[in-house]
MARROVO-168298 format. One record per atom (N, C-alpha, C, CB): residue number from 0; chain; atom name; x, y, z. Coordinates in nm, 4 decimals. Last residue first. Glycine has a CB too. Layout:
N
NUM/A/CA/X/Y/Z $
...
% end
This chain:
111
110/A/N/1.9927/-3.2406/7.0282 $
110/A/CA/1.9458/-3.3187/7.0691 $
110/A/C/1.9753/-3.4842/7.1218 $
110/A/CB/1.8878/-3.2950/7.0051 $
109/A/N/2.1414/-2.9264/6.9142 $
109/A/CA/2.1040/-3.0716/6.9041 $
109/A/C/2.0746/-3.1764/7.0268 $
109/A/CB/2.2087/-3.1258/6.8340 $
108/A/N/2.2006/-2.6840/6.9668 $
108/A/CA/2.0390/-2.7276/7.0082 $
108/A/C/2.0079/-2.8725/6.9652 $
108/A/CB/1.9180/-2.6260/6.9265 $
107/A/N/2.4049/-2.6564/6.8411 $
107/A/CA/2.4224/-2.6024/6.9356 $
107/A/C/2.3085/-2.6621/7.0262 $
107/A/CB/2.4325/-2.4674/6.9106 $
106/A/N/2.3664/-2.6849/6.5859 $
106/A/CA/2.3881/-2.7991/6.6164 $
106/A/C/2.4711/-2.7674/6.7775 $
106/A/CB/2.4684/-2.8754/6.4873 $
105/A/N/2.2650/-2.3965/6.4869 $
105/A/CA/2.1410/-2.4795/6.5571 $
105/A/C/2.2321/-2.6510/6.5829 $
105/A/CB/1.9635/-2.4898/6.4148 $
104/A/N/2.5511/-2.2488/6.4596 $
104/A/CA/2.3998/-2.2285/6.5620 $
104/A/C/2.3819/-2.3243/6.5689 $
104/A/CB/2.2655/-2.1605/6.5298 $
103/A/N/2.6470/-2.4347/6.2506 $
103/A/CA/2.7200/-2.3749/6.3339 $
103/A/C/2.6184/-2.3740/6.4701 $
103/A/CB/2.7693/-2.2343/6.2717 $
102/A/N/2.4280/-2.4330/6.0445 $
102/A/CA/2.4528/-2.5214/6.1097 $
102/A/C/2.5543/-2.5369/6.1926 $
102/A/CB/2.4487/-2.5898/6.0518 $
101/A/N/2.4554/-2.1421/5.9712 $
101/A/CA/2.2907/-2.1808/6.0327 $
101/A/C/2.3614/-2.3648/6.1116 $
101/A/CB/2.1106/-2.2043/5.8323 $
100/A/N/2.6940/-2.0936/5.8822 $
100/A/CA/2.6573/-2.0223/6.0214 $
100/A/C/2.5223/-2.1049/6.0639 $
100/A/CB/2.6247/-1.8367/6.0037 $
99/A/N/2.6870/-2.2282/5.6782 $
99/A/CA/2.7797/-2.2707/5.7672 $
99/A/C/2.7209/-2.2562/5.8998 $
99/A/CB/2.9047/-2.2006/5.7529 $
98/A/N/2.4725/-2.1394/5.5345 $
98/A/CA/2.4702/-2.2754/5.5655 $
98/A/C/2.5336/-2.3027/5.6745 $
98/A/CB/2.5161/-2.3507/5.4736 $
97/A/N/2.5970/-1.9051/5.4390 $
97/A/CA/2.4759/-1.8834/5.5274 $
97/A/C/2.4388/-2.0335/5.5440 $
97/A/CB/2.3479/-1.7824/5.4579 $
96/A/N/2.8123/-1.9939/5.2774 $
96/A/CA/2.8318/-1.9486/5.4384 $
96/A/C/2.7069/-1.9294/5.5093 $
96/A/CB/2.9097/-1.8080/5.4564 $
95/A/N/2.6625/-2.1302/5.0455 $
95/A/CA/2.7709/-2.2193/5.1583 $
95/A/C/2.7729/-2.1211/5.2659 $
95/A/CB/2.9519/-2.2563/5.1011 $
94/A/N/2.5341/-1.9268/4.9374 $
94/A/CA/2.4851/-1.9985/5.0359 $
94/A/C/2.5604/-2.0641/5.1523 $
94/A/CB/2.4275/-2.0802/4.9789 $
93/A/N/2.7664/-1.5930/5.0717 $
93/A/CA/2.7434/-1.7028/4.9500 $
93/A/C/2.6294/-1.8249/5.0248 $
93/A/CB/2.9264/-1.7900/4.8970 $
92/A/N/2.5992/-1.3183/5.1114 $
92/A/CA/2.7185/-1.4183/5.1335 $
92/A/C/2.6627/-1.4585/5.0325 $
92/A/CB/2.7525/-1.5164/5.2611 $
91/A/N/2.5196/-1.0083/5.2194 $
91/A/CA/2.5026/-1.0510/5.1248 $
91/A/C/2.6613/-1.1558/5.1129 $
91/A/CB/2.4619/-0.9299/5.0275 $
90/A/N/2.3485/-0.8299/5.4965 $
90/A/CA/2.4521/-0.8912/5.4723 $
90/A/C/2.4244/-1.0083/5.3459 $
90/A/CB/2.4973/-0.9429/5.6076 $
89/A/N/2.1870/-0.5970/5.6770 $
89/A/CA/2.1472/-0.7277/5.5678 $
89/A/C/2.2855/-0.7218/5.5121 $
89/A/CB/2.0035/-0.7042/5.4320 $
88/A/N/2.1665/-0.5192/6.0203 $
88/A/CA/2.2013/-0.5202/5.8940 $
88/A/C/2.2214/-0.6373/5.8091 $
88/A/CB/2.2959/-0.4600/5.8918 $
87/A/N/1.9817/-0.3022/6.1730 $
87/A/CA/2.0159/-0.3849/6.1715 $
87/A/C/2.0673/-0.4557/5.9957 $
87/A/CB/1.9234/-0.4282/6.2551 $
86/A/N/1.9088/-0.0153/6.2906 $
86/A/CA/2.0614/-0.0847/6.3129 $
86/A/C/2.0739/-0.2308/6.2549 $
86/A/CB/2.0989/-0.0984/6.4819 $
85/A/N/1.7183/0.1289/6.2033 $
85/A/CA/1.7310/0.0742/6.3214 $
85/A/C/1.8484/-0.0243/6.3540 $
85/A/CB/1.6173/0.0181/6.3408 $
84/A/N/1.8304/0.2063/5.9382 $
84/A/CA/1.8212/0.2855/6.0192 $
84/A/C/1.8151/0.2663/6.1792 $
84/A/CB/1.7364/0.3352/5.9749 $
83/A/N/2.0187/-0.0637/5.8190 $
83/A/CA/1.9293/0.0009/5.7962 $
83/A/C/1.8860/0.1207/5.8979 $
83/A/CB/1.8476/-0.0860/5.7743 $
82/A/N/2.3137/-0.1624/5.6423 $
82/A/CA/2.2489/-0.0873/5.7524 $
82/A/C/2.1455/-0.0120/5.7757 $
82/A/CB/2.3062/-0.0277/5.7854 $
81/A/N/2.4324/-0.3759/5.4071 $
81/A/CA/2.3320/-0.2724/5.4155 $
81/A/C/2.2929/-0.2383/5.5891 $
81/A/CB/2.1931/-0.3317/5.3228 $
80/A/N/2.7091/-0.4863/5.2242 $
80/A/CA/2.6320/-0.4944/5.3558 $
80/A/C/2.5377/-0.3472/5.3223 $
80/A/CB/2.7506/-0.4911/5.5192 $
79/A/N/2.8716/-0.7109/4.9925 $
79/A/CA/2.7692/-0.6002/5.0568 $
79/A/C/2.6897/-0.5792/5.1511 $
79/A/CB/2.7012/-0.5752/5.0036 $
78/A/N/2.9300/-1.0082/4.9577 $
78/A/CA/3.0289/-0.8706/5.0162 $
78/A/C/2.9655/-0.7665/5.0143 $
78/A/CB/3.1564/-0.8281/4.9396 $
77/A/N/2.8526/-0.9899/4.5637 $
77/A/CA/2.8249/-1.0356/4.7286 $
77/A/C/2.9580/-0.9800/4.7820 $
77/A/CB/2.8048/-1.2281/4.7669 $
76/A/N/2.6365/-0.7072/4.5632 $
76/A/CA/2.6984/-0.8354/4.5236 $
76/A/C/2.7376/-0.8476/4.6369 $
76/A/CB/2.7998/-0.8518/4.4151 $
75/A/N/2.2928/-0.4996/4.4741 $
75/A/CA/2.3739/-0.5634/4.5822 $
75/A/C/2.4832/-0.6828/4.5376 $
75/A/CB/2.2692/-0.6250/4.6836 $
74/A/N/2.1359/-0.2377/4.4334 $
74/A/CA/2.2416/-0.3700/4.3480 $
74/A/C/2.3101/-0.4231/4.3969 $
74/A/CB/2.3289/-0.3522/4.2530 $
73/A/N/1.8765/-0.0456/4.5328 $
73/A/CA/1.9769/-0.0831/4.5293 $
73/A/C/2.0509/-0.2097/4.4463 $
73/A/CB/1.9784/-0.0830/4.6302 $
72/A/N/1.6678/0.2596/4.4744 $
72/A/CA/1.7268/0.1139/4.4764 $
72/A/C/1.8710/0.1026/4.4770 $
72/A/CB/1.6828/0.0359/4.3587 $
71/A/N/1.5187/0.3997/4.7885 $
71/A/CA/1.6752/0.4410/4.6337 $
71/A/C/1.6998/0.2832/4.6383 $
71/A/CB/1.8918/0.5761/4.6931 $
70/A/N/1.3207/0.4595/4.9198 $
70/A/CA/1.2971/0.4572/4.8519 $
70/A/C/1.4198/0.4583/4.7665 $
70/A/CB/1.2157/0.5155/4.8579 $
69/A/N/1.4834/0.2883/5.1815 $
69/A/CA/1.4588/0.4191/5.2329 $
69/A/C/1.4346/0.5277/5.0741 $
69/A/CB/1.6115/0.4646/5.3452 $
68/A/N/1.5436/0.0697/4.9679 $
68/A/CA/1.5382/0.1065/5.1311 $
68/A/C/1.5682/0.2639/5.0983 $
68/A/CB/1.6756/0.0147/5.2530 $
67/A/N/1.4628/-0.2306/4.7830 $
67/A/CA/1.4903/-0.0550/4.7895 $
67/A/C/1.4859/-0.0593/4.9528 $
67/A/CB/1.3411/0.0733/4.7011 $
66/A/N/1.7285/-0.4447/4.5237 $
66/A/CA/1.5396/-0.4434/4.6508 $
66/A/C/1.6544/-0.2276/4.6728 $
66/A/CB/1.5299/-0.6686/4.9495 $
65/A/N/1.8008/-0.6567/4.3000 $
65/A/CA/1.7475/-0.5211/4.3223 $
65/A/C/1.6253/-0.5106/4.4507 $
65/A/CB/1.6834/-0.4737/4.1723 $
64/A/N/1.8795/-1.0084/4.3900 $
64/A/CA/1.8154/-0.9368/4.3494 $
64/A/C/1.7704/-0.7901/4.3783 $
64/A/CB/1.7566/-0.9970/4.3467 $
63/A/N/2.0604/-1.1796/4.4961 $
63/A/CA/2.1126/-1.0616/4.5044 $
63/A/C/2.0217/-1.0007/4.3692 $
63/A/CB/2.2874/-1.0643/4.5011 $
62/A/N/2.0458/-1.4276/4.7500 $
62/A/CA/1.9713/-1.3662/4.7157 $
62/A/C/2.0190/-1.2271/4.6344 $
62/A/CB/1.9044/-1.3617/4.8177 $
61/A/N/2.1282/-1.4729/5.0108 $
61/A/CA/2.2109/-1.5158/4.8774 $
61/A/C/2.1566/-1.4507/4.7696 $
61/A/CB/2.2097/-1.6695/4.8422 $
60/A/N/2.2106/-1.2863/5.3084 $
60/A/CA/2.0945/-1.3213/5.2162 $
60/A/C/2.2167/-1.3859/5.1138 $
60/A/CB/1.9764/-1.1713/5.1504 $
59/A/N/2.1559/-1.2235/5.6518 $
59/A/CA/2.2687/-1.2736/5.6008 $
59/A/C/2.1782/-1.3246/5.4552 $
59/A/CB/2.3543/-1.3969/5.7104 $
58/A/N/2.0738/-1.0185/5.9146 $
58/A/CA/2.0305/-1.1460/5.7733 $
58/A/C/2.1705/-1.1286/5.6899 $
58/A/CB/1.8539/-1.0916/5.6386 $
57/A/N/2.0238/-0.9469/6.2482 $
57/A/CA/2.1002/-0.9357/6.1796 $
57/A/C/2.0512/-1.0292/6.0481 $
57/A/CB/2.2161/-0.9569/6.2501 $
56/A/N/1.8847/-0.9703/6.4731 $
56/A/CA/1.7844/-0.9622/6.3625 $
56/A/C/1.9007/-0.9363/6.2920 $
56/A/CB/1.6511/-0.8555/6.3583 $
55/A/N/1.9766/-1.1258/6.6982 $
55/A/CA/2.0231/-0.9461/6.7139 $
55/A/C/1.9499/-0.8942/6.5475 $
55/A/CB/2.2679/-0.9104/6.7221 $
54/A/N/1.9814/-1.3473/6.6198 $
54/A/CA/1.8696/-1.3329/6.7136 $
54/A/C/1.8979/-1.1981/6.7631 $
54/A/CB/1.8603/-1.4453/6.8303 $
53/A/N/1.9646/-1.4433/6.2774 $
53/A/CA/2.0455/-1.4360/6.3961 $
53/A/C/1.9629/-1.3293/6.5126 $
53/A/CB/2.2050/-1.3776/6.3466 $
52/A/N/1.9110/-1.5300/5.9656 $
52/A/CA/1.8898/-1.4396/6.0522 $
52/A/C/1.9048/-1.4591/6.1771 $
52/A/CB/1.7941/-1.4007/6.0393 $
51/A/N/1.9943/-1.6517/5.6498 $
51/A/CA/1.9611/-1.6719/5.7884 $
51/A/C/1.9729/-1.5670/5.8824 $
51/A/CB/2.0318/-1.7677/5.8353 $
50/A/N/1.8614/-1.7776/5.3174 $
50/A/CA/1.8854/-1.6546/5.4289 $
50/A/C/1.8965/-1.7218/5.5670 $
50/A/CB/1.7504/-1.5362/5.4349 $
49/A/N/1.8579/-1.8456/4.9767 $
49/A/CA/1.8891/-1.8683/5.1387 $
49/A/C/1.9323/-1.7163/5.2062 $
49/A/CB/2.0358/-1.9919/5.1608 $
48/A/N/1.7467/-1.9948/4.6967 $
48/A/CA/1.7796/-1.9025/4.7600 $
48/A/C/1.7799/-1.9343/4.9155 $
48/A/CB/1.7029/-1.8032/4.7181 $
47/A/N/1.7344/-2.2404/4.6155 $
47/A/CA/1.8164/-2.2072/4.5331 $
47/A/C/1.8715/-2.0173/4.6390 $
47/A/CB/1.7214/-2.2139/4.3489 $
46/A/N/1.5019/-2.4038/4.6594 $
46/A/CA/1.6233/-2.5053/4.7062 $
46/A/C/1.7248/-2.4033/4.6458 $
46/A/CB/1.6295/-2.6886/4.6332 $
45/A/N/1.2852/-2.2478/4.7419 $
45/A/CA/1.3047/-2.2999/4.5958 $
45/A/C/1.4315/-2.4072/4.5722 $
45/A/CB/1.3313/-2.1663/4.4994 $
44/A/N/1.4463/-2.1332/4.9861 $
44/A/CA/1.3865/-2.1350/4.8904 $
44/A/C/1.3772/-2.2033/4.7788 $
44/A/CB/1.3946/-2.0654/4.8728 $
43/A/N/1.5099/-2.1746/5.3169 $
43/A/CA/1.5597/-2.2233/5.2178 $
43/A/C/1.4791/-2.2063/5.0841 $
43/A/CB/1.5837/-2.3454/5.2517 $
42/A/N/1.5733/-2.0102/5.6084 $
42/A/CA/1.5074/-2.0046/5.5543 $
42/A/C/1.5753/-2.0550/5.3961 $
42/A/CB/1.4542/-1.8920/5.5919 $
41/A/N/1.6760/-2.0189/5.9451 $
41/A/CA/1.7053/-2.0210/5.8246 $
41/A/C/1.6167/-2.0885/5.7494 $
41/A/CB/1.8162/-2.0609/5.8094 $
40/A/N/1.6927/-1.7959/6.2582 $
40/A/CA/1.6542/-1.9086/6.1752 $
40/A/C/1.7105/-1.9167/6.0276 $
40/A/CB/1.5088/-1.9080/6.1690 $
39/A/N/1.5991/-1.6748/6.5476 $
39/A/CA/1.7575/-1.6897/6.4703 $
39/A/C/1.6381/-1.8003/6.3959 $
39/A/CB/1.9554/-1.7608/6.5792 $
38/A/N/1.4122/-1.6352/6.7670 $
38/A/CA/1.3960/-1.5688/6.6401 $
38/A/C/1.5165/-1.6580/6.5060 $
38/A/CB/1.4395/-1.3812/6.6787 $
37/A/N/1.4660/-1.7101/7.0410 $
37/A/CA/1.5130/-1.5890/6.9737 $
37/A/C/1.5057/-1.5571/6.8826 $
37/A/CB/1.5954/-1.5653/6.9709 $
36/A/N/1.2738/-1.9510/7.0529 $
36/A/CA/1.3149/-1.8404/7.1742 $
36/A/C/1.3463/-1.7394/7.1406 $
36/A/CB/1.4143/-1.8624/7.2575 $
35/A/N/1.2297/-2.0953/6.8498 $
35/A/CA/1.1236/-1.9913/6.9011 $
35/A/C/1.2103/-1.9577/7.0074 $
35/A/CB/0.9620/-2.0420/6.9461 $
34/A/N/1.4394/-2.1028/6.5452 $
34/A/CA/1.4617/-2.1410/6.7541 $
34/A/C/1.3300/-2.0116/6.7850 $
34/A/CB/1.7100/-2.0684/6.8685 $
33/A/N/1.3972/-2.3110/6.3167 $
33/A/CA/1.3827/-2.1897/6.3282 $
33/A/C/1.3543/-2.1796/6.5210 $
33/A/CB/1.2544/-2.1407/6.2113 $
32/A/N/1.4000/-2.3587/5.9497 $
32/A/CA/1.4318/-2.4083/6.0929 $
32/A/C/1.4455/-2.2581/6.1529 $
32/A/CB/1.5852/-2.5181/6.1099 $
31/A/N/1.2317/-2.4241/5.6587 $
31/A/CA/1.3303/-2.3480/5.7543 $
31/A/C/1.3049/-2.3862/5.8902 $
31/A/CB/1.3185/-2.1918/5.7459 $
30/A/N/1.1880/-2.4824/5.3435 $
30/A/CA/1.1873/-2.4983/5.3830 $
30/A/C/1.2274/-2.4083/5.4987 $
30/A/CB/1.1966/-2.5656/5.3396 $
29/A/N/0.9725/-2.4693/5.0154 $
29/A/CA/1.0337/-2.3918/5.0742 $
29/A/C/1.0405/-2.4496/5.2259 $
29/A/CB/0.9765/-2.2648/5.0492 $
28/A/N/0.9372/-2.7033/4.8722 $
28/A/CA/1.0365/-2.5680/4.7709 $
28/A/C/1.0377/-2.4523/4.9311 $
28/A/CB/0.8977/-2.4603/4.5607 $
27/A/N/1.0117/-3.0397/4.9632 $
27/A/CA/0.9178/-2.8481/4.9860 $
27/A/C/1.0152/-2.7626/4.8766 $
27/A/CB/0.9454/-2.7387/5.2136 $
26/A/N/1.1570/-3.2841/5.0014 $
26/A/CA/1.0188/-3.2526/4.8980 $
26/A/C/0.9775/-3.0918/4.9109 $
26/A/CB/0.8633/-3.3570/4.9541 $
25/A/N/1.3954/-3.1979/5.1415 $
25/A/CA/1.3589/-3.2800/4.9534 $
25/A/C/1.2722/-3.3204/4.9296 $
25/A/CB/1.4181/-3.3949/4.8924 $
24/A/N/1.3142/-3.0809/5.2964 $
24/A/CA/1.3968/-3.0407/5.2246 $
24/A/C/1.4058/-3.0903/5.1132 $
24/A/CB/1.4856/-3.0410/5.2700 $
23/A/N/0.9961/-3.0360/5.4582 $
23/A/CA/1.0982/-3.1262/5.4257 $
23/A/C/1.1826/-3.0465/5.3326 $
23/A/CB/1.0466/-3.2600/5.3658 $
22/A/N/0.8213/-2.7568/5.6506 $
22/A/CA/0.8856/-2.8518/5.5181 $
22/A/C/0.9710/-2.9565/5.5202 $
22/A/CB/0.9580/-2.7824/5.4336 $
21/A/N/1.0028/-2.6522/5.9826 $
21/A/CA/0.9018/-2.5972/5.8683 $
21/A/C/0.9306/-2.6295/5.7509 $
21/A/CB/0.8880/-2.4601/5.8571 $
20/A/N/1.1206/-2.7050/6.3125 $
20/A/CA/1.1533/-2.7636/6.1357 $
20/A/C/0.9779/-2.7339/6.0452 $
20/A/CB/1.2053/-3.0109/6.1385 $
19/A/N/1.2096/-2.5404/6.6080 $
19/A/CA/1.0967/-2.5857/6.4893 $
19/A/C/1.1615/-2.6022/6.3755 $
19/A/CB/0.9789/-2.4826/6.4554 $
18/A/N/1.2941/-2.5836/6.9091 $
18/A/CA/1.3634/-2.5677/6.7094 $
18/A/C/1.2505/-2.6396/6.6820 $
18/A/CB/1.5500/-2.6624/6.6293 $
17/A/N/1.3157/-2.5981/7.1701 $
17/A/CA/1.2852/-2.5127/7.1558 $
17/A/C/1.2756/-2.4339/6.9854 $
17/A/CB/1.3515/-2.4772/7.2491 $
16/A/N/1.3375/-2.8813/7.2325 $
16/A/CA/1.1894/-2.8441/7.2283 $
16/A/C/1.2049/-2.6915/7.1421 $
16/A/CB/1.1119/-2.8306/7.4075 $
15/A/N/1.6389/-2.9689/7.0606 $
15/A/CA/1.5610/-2.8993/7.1781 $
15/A/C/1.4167/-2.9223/7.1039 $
15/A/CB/1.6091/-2.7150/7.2161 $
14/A/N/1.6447/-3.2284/6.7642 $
14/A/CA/1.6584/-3.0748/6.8396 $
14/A/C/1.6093/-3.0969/6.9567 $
14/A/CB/1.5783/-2.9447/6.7770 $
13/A/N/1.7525/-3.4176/6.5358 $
13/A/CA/1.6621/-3.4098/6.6069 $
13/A/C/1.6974/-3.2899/6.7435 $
13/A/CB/1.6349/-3.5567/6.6382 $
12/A/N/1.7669/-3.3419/6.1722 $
12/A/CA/1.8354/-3.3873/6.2918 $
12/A/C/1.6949/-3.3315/6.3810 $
12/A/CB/2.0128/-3.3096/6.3265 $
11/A/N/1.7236/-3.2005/5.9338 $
11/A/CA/1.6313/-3.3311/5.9640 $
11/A/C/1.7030/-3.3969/6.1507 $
11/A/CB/1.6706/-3.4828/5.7903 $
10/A/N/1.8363/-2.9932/5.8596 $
10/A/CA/1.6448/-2.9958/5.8648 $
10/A/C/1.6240/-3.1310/5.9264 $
10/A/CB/1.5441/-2.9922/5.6840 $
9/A/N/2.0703/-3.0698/5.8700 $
9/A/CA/2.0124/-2.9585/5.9680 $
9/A/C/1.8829/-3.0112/5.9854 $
9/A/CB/2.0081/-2.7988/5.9125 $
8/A/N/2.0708/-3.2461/5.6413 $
8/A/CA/2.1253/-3.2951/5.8053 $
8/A/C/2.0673/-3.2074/5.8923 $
8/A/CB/2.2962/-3.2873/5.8400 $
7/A/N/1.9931/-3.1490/5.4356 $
7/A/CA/1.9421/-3.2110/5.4537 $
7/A/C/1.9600/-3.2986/5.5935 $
7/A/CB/1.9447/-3.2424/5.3559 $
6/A/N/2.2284/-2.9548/5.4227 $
6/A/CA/2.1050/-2.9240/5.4650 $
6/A/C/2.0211/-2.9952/5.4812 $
6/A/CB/2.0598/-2.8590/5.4140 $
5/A/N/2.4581/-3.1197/5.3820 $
5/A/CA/2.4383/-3.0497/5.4779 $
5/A/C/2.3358/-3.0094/5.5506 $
5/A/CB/2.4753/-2.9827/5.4560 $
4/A/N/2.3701/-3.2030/5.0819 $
4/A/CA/2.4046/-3.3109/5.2109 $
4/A/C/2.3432/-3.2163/5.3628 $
4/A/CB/2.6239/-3.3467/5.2216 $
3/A/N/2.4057/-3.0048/4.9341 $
3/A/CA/2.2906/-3.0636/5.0229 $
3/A/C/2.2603/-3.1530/5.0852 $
3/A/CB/2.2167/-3.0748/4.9900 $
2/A/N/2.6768/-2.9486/5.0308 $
2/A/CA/2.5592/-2.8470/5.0467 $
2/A/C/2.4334/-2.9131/5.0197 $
2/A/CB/2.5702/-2.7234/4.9505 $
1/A/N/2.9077/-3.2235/5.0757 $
1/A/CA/2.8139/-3.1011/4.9494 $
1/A/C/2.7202/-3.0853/5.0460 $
1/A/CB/2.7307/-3.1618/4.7672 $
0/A/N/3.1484/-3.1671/5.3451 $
0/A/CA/3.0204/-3.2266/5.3142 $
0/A/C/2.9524/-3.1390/5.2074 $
0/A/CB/2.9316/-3.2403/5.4432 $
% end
């Protein structure tokens, strides 16, 4: 299924009580779904950037713009992982996989 097929199935299927849908997908520049019990969600930008985050706060980003930790920048591609001091770690995919995993999860909570 193209990728925005896909996403336009997540955001719009019908869930538990426990999945919030934040935006439409083809009208918002920014959309995300998101399980109030544990946090796990995914977050869609601009329709161009993506993240999802998993309920051990683990992120998974597409995103491979310069960011800093623990003040030393960094350059992230993809296949890079970052560990941050409290253990949790930012992980750099492609959208397609941070798609996979988010609609992997939440068609777990379908309805």
């Amino acid at each position: 299924m193209p990728l925005k097929k896909k996403i336009a199935k997540i955001m719009s299927q019908k869930y538990n009580t426990n999945i919030t849908i934040l935006g439409d997908y083809e009208s918002s520049n920014y959309t995300s779904i998101l399980d109030d019990n544990n946090g796990t969600i995914l977050v869609v930008s601009d329709r161009d950037q993506f993240y999802f985050k998993d309920r051990h706060r683990n992120l998974w980003l597409s995103v491979l713009d310069p960011f800093q930790i623990d003040g030393k920048q960094h350059y992230p591609e993809l296949g890079d992982s970052y560990t941050l001091n409290h253990g949790v770690q930012y992980s750099f995919t492609t959208k397609e996989a941070i798609v996979e995993m988010a609609s992997n999860y939440f068609e777990m909570h379908a309805d």
